[in-house]
C-alpha positions as CSV (number, residue, x, y, z in Angstrom):
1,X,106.7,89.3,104.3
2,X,103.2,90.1,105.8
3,X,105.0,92.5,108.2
4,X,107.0,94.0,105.4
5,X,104.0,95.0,103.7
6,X,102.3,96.7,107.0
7,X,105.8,98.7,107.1
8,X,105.3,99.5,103.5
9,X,101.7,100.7,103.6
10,X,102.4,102.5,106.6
11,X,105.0,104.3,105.4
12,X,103.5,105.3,102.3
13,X,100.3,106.4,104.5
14,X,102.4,108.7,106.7
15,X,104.0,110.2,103.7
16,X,100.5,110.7,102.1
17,X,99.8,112.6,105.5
18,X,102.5,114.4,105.3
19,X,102.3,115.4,101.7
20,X,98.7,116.6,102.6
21,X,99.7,119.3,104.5
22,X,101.2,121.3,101.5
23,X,98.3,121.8,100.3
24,X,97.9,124.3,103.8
25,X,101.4,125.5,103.3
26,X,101.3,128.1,100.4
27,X,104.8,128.7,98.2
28,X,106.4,131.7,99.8
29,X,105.8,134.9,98.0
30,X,108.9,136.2,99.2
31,X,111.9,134.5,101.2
32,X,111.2,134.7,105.2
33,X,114.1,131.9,106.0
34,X,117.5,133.3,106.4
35,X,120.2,131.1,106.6
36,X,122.9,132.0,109.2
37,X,124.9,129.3,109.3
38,X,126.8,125.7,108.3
39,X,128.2,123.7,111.1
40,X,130.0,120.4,110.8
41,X,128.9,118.2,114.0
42,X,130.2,114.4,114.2
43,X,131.5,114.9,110.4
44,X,127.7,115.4,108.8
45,X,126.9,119.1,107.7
46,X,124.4,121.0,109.2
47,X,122.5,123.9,107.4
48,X,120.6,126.3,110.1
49,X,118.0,129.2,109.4
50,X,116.3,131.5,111.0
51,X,112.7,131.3,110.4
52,X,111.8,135.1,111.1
53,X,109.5,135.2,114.2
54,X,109.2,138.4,115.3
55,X,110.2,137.2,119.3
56,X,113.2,134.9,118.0
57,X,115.9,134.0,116.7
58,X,114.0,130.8,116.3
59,X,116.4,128.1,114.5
60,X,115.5,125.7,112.1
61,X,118.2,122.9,110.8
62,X,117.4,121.1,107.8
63,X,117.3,117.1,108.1
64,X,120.9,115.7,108.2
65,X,120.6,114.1,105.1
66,X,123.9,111.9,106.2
67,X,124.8,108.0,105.7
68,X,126.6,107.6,109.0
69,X,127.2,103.7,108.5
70,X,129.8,102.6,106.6
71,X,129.0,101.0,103.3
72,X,132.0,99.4,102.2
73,X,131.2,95.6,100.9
74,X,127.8,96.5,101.4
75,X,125.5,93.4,99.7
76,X,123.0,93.8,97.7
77,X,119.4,92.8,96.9
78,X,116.7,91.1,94.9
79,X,113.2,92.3,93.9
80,X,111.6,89.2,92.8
81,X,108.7,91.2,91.7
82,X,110.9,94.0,88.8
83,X,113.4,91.4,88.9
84,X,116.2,94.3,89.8
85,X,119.2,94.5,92.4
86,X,119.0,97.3,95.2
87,X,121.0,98.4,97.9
88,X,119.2,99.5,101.3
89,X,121.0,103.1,102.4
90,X,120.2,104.2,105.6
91,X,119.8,107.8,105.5
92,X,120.3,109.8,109.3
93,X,117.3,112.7,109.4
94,X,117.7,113.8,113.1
95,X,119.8,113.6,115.8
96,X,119.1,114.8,119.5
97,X,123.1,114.9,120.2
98,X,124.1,116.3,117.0
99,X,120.8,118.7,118.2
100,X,122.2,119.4,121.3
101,X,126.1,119.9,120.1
102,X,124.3,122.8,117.6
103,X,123.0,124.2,120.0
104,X,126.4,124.8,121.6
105,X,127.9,125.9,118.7
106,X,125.1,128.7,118.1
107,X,125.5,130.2,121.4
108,X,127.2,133.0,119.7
109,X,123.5,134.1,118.1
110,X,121.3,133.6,121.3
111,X,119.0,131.7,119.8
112,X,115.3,131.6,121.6
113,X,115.3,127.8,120.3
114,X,117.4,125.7,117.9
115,X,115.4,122.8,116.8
116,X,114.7,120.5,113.3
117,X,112.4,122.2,110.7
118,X,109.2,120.4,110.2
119,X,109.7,118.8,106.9
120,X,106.4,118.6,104.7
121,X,107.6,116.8,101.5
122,X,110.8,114.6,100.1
123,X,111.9,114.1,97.0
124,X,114.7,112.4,96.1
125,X,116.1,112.2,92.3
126,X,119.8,111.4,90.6
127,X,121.6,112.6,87.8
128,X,119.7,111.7,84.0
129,X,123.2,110.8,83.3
130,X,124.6,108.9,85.9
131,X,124.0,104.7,86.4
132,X,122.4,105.2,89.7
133,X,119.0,105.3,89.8
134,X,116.3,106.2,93.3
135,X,113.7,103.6,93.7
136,X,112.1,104.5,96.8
137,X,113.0,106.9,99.8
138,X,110.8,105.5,103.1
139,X,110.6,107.9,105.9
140,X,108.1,109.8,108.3
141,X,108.9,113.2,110.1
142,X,109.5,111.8,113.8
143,X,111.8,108.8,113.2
144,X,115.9,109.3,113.1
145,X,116.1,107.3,110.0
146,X,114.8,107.1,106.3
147,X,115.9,104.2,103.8
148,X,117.7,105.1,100.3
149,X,116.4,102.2,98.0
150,X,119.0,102.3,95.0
151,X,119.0,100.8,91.8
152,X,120.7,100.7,88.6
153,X,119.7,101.5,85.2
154,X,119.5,98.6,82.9
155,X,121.8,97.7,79.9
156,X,120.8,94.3,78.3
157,X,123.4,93.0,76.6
158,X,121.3,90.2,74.8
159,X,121.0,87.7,78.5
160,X,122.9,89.1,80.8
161,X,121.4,92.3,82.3
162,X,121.5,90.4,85.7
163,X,125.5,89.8,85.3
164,X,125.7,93.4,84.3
165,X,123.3,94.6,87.7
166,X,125.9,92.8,89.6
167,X,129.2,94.3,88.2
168,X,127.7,97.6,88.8
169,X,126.5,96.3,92.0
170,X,130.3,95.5,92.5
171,X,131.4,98.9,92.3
172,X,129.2,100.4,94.0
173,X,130.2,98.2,97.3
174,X,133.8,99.2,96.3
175,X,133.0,102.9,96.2
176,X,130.0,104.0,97.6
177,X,130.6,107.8,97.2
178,X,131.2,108.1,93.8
179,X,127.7,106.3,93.4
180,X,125.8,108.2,96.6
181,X,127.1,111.9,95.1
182,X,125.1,112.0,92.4
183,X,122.0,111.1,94.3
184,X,120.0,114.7,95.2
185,X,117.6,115.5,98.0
186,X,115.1,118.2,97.5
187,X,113.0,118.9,101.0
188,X,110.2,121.3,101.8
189,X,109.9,122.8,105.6
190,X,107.5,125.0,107.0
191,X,108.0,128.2,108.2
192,X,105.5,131.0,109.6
193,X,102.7,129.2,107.2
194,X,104.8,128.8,103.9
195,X,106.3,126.1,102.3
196,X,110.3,126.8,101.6
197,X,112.4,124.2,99.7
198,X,115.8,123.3,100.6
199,X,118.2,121.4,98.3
200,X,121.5,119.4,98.9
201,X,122.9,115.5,98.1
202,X,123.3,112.3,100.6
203,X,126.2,113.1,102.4
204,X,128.6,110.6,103.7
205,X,129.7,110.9,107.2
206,X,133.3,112.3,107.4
207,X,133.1,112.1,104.2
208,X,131.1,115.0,103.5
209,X,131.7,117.1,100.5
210,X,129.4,119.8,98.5
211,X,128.9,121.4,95.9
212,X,129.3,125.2,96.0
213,X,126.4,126.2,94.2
214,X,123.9,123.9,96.1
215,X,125.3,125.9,99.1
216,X,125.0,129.5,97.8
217,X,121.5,128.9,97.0
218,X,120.5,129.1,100.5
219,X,122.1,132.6,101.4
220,X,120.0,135.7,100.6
221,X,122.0,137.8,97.9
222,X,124.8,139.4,99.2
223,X,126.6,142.8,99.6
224,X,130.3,143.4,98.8
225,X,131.8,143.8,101.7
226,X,133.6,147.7,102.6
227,X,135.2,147.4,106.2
228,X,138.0,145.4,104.5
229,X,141.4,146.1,103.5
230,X,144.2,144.0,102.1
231,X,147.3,144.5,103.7
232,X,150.1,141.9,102.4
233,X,150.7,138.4,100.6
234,X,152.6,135.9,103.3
235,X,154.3,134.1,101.2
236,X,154.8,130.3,103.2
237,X,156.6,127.4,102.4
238,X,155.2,126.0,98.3
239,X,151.9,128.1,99.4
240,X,150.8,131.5,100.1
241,X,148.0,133.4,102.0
242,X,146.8,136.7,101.3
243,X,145.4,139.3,104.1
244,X,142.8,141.3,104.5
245,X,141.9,143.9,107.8
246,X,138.7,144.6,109.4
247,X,138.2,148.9,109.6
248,X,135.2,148.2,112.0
249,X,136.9,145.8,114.4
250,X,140.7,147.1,115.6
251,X,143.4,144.5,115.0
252,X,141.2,141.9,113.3
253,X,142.4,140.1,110.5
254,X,141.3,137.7,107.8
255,X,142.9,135.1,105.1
256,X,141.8,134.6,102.4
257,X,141.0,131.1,101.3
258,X,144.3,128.8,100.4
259,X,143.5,126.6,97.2
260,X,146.8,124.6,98.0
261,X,147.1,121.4,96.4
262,X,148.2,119.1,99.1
263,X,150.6,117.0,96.9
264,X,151.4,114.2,99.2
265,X,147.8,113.4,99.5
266,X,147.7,111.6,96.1
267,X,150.2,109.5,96.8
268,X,147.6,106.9,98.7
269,X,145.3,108.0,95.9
270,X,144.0,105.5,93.2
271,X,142.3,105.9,90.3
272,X,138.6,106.7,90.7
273,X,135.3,106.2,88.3
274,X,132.7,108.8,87.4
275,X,129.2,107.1,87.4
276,X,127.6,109.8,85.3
277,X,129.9,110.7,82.9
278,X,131.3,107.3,82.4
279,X,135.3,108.5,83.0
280,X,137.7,107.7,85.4
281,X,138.9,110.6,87.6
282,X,141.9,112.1,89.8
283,X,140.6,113.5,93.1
284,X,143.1,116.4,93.7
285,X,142.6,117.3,97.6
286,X,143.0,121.2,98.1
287,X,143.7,122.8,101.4
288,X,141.5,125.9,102.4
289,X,142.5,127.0,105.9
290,X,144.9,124.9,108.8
291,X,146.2,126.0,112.0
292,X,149.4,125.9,110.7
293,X,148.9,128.8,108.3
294,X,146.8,130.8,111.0
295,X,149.7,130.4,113.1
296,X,152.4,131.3,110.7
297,X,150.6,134.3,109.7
298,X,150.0,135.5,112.9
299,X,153.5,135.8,113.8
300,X,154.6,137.4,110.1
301,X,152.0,140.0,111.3
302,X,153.6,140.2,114.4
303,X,154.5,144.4,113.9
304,X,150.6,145.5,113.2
305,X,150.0,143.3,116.5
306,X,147.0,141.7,115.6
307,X,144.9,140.6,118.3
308,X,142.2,138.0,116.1
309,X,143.4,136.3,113.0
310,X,141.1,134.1,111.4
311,X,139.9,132.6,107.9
312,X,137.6,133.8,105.3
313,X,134.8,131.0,104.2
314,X,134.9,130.1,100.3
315,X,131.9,131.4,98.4
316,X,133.1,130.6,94.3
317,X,135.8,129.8,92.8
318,X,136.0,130.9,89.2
319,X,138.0,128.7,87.2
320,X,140.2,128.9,84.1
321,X,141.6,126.3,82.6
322,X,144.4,126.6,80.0
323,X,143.4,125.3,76.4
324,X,146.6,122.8,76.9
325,X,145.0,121.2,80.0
326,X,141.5,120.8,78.6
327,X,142.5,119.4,75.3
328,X,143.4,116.2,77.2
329,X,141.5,116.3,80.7
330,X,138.4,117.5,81.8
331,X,138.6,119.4,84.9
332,X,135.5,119.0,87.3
333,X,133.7,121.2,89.7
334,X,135.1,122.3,93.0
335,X,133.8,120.8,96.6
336,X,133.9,121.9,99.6
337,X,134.3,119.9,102.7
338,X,131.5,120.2,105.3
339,X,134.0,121.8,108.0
340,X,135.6,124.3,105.2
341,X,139.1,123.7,105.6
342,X,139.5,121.4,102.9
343,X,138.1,120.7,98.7
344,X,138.4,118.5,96.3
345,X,138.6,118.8,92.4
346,X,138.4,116.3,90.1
347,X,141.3,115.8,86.8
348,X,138.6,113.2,84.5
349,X,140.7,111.3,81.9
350,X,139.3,109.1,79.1
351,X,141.1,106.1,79.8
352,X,142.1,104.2,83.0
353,X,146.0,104.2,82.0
354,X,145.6,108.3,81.0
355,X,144.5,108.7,84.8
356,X,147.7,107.0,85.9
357,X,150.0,108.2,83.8
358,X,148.6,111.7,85.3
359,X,149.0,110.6,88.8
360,X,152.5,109.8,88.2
361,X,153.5,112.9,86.3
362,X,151.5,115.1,89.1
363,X,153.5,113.2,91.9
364,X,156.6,113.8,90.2
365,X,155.7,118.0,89.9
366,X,152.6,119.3,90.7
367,X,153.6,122.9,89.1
368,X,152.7,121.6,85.6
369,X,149.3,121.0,86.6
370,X,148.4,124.0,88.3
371,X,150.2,126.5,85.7
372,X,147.9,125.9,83.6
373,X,144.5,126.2,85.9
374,X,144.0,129.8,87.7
375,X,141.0,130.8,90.4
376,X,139.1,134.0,90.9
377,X,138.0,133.8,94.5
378,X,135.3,135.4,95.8
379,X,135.1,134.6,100.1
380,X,132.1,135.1,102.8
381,X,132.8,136.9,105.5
382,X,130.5,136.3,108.9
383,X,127.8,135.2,107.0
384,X,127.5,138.7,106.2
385,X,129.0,140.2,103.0
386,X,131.4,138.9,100.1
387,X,135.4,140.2,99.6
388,X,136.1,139.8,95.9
389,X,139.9,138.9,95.7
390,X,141.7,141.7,93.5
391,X,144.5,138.8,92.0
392,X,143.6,136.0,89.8
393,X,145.7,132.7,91.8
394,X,147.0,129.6,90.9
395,X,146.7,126.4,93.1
396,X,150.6,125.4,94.4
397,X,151.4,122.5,96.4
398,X,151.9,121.9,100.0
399,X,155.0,120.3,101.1
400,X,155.5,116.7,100.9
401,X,155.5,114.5,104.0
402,X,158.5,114.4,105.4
403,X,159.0,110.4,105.4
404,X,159.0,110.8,101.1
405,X,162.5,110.4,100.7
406,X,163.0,106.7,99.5
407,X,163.2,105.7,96.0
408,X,162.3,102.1,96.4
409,X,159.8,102.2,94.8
410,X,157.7,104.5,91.7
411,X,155.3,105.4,94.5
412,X,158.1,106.6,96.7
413,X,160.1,107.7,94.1
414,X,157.6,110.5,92.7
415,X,157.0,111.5,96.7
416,X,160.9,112.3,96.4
417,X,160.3,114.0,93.4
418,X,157.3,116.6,94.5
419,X,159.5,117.2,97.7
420,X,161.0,120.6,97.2
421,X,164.3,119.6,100.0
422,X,165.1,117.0,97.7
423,X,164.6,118.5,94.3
424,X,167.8,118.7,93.2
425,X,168.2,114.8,94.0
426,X,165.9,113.3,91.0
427,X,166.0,116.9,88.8
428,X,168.9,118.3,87.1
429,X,169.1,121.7,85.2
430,X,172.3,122.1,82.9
431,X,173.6,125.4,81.9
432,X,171.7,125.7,79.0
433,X,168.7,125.9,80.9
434,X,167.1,122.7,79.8
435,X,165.5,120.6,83.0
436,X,165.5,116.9,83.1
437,X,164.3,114.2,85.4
438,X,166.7,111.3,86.4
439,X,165.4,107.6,85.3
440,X,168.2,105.9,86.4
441,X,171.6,106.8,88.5
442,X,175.0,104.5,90.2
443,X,177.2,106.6,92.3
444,X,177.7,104.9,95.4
445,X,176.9,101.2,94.5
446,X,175.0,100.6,98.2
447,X,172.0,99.5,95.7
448,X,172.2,96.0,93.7
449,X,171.0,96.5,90.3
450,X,171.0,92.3,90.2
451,X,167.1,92.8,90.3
452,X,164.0,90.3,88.7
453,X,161.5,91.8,86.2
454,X,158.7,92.7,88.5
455,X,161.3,95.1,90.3
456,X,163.0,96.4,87.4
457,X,159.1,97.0,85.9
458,X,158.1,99.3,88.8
459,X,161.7,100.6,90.0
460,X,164.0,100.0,93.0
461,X,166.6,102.0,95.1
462,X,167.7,105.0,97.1
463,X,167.8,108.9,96.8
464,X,171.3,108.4,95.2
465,X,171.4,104.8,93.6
466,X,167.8,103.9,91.6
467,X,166.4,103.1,88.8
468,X,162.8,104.7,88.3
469,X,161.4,101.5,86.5
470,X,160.9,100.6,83.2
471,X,156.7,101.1,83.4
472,X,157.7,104.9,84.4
473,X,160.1,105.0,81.9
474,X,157.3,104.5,79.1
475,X,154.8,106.7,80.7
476,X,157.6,109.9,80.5
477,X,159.0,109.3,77.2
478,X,155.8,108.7,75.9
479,X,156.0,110.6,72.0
480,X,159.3,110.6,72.1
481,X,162.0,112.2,74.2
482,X,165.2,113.6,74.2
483,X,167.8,110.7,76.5
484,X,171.1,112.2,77.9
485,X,173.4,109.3,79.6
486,X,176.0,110.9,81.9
487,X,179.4,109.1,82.8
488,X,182.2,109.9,84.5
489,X,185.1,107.6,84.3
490,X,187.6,106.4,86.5
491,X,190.4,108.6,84.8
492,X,187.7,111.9,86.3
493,X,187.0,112.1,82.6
494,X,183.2,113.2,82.3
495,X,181.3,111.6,78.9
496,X,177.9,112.3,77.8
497,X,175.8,111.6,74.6
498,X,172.6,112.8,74.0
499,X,169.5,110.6,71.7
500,X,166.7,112.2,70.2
501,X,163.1,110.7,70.1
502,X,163.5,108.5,72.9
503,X,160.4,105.8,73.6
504,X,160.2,103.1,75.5
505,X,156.6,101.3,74.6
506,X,154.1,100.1,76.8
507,X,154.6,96.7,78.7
508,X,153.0,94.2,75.6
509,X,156.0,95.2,73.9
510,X,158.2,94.0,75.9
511,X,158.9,97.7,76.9
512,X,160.7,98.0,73.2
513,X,163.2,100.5,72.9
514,X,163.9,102.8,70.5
515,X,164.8,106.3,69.3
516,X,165.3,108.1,66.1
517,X,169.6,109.4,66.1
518,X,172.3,110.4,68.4
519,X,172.7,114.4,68.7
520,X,176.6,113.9,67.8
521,X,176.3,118.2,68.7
522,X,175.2,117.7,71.9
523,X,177.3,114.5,72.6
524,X,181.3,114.2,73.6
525,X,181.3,111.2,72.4
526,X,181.3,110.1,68.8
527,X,180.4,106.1,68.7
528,X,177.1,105.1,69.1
529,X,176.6,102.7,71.9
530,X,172.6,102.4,72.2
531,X,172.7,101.3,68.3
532,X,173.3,98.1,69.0
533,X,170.4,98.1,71.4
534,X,167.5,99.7,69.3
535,X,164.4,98.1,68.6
536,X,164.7,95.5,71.5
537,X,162.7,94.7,74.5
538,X,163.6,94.7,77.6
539,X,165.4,91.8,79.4
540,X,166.3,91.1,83.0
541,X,167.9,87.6,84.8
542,X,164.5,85.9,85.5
543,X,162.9,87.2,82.1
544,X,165.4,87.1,78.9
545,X,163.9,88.8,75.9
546,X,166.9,89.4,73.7
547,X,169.5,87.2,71.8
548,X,171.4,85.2,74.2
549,X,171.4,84.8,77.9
550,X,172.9,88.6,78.1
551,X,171.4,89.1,81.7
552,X,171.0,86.0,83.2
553,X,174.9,85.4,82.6
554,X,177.4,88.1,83.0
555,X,176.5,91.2,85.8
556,X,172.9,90.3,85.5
557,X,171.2,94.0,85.2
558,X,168.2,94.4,83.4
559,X,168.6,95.9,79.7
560,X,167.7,96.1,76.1
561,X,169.8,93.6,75.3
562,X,171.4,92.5,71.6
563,X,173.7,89.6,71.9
564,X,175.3,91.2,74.2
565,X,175.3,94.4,74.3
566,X,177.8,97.5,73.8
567,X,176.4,99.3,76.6
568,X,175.7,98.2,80.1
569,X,174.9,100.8,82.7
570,X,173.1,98.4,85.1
571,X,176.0,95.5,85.4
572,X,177.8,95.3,88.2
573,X,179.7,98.1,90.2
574,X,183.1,98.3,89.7
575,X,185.4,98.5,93.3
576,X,188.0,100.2,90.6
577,X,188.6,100.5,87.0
578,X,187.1,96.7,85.0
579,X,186.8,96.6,81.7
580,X,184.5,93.5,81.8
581,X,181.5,93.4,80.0
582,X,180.0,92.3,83.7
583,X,180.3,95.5,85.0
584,X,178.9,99.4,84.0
585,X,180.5,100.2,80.6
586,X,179.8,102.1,77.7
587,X,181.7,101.3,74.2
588,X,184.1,103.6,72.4
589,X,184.1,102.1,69.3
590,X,187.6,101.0,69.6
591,X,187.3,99.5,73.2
592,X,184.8,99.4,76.2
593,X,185.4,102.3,78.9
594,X,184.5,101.0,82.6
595,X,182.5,103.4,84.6
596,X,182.5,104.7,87.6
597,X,179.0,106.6,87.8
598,X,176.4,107.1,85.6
599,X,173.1,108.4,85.4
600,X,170.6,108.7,82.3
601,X,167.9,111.0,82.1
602,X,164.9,112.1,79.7
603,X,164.2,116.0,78.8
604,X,161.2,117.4,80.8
C-alpha cells in the first residue's frame, strides 16, 4: 500500500511538472504543425507531423494512444475508499520499434529526424452519454506506458448499485471495444515554442478504428484537386471501382474508394451493444481498397497501359439514408480502419431480437439494405488535395465465401442465400415478376425430414432438400405474408395454391400458425388444405403441440398439426406414388394426392 501511494504521488508530481510547462508554451496563433501522414505499424495508428523548422523535415508522431494487450475476461477492481469497481487499461504511449518501423516507412519524405512529440498535457474524457466513465489517466512523458483507470456511472436501484457495477463490469470484459471507443484522448505537444493539441480515442491494437472527423481535423484545409481525370467505372464481380488519371504523372492511375459491404463477414457476426446510446447494433464491415481489386483493374486498363495503379485515401463520406431505413434503424457514423483498406458502419436497432431479425434478413440479401443508403465520397489524394466524386454510390456486397453453400443450418442457409452462384437455388421469380424466398423444399429426398424440435426450430438440410426453420419462418413472415406451396405430382401434374396474410408467431406461441384466406385466383387448386391447420402451434416427434400424437406416430415431420392433418409436406418421401397419410401429401377434398416434390415459399 505504502509503495502504491509513492507511485501515486509521484505520478501526480511529474504530471504537475509537466503541466507547468504550458504555462511557457503559448496557444499557437496560427497553425505551424502540418500533418503529412497516417501509418499503421504493428496494427496501432500512427499520426506524423511536421513541426516546421526551417532545416527539417523534422517529424513529430503523436503518442500511440493504443491498448496492445488483450482485454478479454479482464477482472475488475475495488476502491475501498469511493466504494466503486475499475478496470486498470494499460495504454502504449511510445515505442522504439514501432519508432524505428516509421522511420522506414517515411523514407519517401527524407526526413532530418522522425521522433515522439514532447507531450505537455493529457486529458482524457468519455462520452456525457455513454456508461463509461475516466477516473484517472497516470503517466509521465518518458515511460512506454500510461494506465486507463475506468469506471462506471452509478444507477442505484434501491441496494444494489454494487450488483449493477458488476453486470456492467461483465460486459465490459465481454467487449472491451464497444466500452474503450467512447473513451477520448485530448494531448498537447510542443512545437517551435507553442502549445498545439491533438485529439483522437484509445485505440485497440488490430483493432483500430476511427472516426473520420477526428482525423480530418489534423490536415490543413485542402484544395480540390485539378491534375485528375476520370476515365471509366470497372464494373467487378457484386462491386465496382471507379477511375480517375493523374495529368501531371504519365500512366498513373487512381481508384476511388470501394464502400463494398463484405456480406460474408456478418455471418460470424453477433449482436453488439452501444454503451452510449443504450441500443444494440449491427457492425456492417465495408471494404475500401484490396489487392484483388487493384489487380483486376489493372488488367481491365490493360489498353491505356498503365504503369502505377493505386488507391485513393477516404476523406468523408456523406450519407443518405432513405426515410424507409431510418423509420426503423438508426444508422451510425462511418470508421475507418487504421491501415485504410477497411470501415465499419453501424445498423442500431431498439431491441435485441430487431438486431437479429436484421442480421438474418441482411444475410439472406444485402441489396435491401444498401438500396436504401447512398454515399457522396470525397477522397485525399497524396496527402495533397481532395477529388470530389461526380456520382452519388450505393454500398453493394462482396461475394460470399466460397464454402457458403450448405443449408444445414439458418446460419449457412442465409450464406447460401447472399451468394450470387447460388441465387437461383433458395429464390425464385415467377412470370409475373413477383420474387419469393424458399422456406422449405423435397426434391431429391437425400435429407430426413424425421427431425426433433431444436432442429426443426433453427432449420436443417441441403442446397436442394431443407427446411429454413420455423424461428426464420417467423422472422420473414412477420406482418403477414403471402405463402405459395408448390407440388408436382407423380402423374407430372404441377399444383399450387397461394394464402394470404401468412404469420407464423414468435417461439412463446408455440410458433402458431395462421393466415387470413386462400387466393382461390392465384391457386389451381380449389380445396383448402392449410384450413384444417390454422391457428395451431407447431409440433414435431419429441415435442407434440397439437391434438393427437400426429408426429410422433405416422412419418414423423414436424407440422401444425390438427388431429391429423390434411396436409403433410414434411412426412416421409415417397420411393413412388403412396397415398398414406405417412408420407408428403396434400388433400383434394375428395381424396389425398401423394407428392413427389414440393416446395413452399413466402413473397419477398
Amino acid at each position: 500500500l505504502f509503495q502504491l501511494r509513492v507511485s501515486a504521488a509521484l505520478a501526480l508530481l511529474l504530471c504537475s511538472l509537466a503541466a507547468g510547462q504550458v504555462s511557457q508554451c503559448a496557444p499557437a496563433d496560427s497553425p505551424r504543425l502540418r500533418f503529412v501522414a497516417q501509418l499503421s505499424v504493428n496494427g496501432c495508428a500512427l499520426f506524423v507531423h511536421d513541426t516546421g523548422a526551417s532545416d527539417g523535415p523534422h517529424l513529430a508522431v503523436e503518442p500511440l494512444m493504443c491498448v496492445t494487450d488483450s482485454l478479454r475476461g479482464i477482472v475488475p477492481r475495488f476502491d475501498f475508499i469511493t466504494q466503486q469497481l475499475y478496470f486498470s487499461v494499460p495504454v502504449l504511449m511510445r515505442d522504439a520499434g514501432m519508432l524505428a518501423e516509421a522511420q522506414r516507412q517515411l523514407r519517401h519524405l527524407s526526413p532530418r529526424s522522425v521522433s515522439f512529440a514532447t507531450v505537455t498535457k493529457i486529458s482524457v474524457s468519455a462520452n456525457n452519454r455513454s456508461s463509461v466513465r475516466v477516473l484517472s489517466f497516470l503517466w509521465t512523458p518518458d515511460e512506454p506506458v500510461a494506465t486507463l483507470r475506468l469506471g462506471f456511472k452509478r444507477i442505484v436501484f434501491k441496494n444494489n448499485s454494487i450488483y449493477t457495477q458488476l453486470k456492467r463490469s461483465d460486459d465490459f470484459g465481454s467487449s472491451p471495444q464497444e466500452a474503450l471507443e467512447k473513451v477520448k484522448i485530448s494531448a498537447f505537444i510542443i512545437s517551435n515554442g507553442s502549445c498545439h493539441e491533438v485529439q483522437s480515442r484509445v485505440l485497440l491494437q488490430n483493432d483500430s478504428m476511427f472516426d473520420l472527423d477526428l482525423h480530418r481535423q489534423r490536415f490543413l484545409p485542402l484544395p480540390t484537386c485539378r491534375q485528375l481525370k476520370f476515365i471509366r467505372t470497372v464494373k467487378l464481380e457484386n462491386c465496382s471501382a471507379r477511375v480517375h488519371q493523374t495529368l501531371d504523372i504519365e500512366g498513373h492511375f487512381l481508384i476511388e474508394p470501394l464502400l463494398c459491404h463484405n456480406v460474408s463477414s456478418l455471418s460470424s457476426e453477433s449482436v453488439r451493444y452501444d454503451y452510449s446510446r443504450d441500443m444494440h447494433y449491427l457492425k456492417l464491415d465495408l471494404v475500401l481498397q484490396d489487392e484483388a481489386t487493384r489487380d483486376a483493374v489493372r488488367t481491365q486498363l490493360a489498353d491505356l497501359s498503365p504503369r502505377s495503379v493505386d488507391f485513393m485515401r477516404l476523406w468523408t463520406a456523406e450519407r443518405s439514408v432513405s426515410s424507409s431505413l431510418s423509420a426503423r434503424f438508426e444508422v451510425g457514423p462511418l470508421m475507418a480502419s487504421a491501415d485504410w483498406r477497411s470501415a465499419q458502419v453501424r445498423l442500431l436497432c431498439r431491441t435485441l431480437t430487431e438486431c437479429r431479425d436484421l442480421r438474418t434478413a441482411l444475410l439472406a440479401e444485402p441489396a435491401d439494405l444498401w438500396r436504401h443508403v447512398q454515399w457522396r465520397v470525397k477522397s485525399l489524394v497524396a496527402e495533397q488535395c481532395l477529388s470530389k466524386s461526380s456520382q452519388i454510390d450505393s454500398s453493394w456486397r462482396m461475394k460470399a465465401s466460397e464454402d457458403a453453400v450448405s443449408c444445414s443450418s439458418l446460419k449457412s442457409c442465409a450464406k447460401l442465400h447472399s451468394a450470387t452462384d447460388q441465387r437461383t437455388s433458395v429464390f425464385q421469380m415467377l412470370p409475373d415478376g413477383r420474387w419469393f424466398v424458399k422456406i422449405q423444399q423435397r426434391l431429391t429426398g437425400r435429407v430426413s425430414f424425421q427431425r426433433n424440435w431444436t432442429e426443426y426450430e433453427t432449420g436443417f438440410g441441403d442446397g436442394t432438400d431443407f427446411w429454413i426453420g420455423v424461428s426464420a419462418i417467423h422472422s420473414l413472415s412477420q406482418g403477414g405474408a403471402t405463402l405459395r406451396v408448390e407440388m408436382k405430382l407423380w402423374s407430372g401434374s404441377e399444383l399450387h395454391a397461394e394464402y394470404a396474410g401468412f404469420q407464423v408467431g414468435d417461439a412463446s406461441t408455440g410458433y402458431r400458425m395462421t393466415y387470413r384466406e386462400m387466393l382461390s385466383h392465384r391457386s389451381s387448386v380449389s380445396f383448402d388444405a392449410l384450413a384444417h391447420h390454422k391457428g395451431m402451434r407447431f409440433s414435431t416427434m419429441d415435442k407434440e403441440n397439437g391434438s393427437g400424437l400426429c408426429s410422433s406416430t405416422p412419418g414423423k415431420g414436424g407440422w401444425w398439426f390438427k388431429n391429423c392433418y390434411n396436409a403433410n409436406p414434411n412426412g416421409l418421401f415417397p420411393s413412388r406414388g403412396r397415398r398414406n397419410y405417412g408420407y408428403m401429401i396434400w388433400h383434394s377434398g375428395s381424396t389425398i394426392v401423394s407428392l413427389r416434390e414440393v416446395r413452399l415459399m413466402l413473397q419477398i
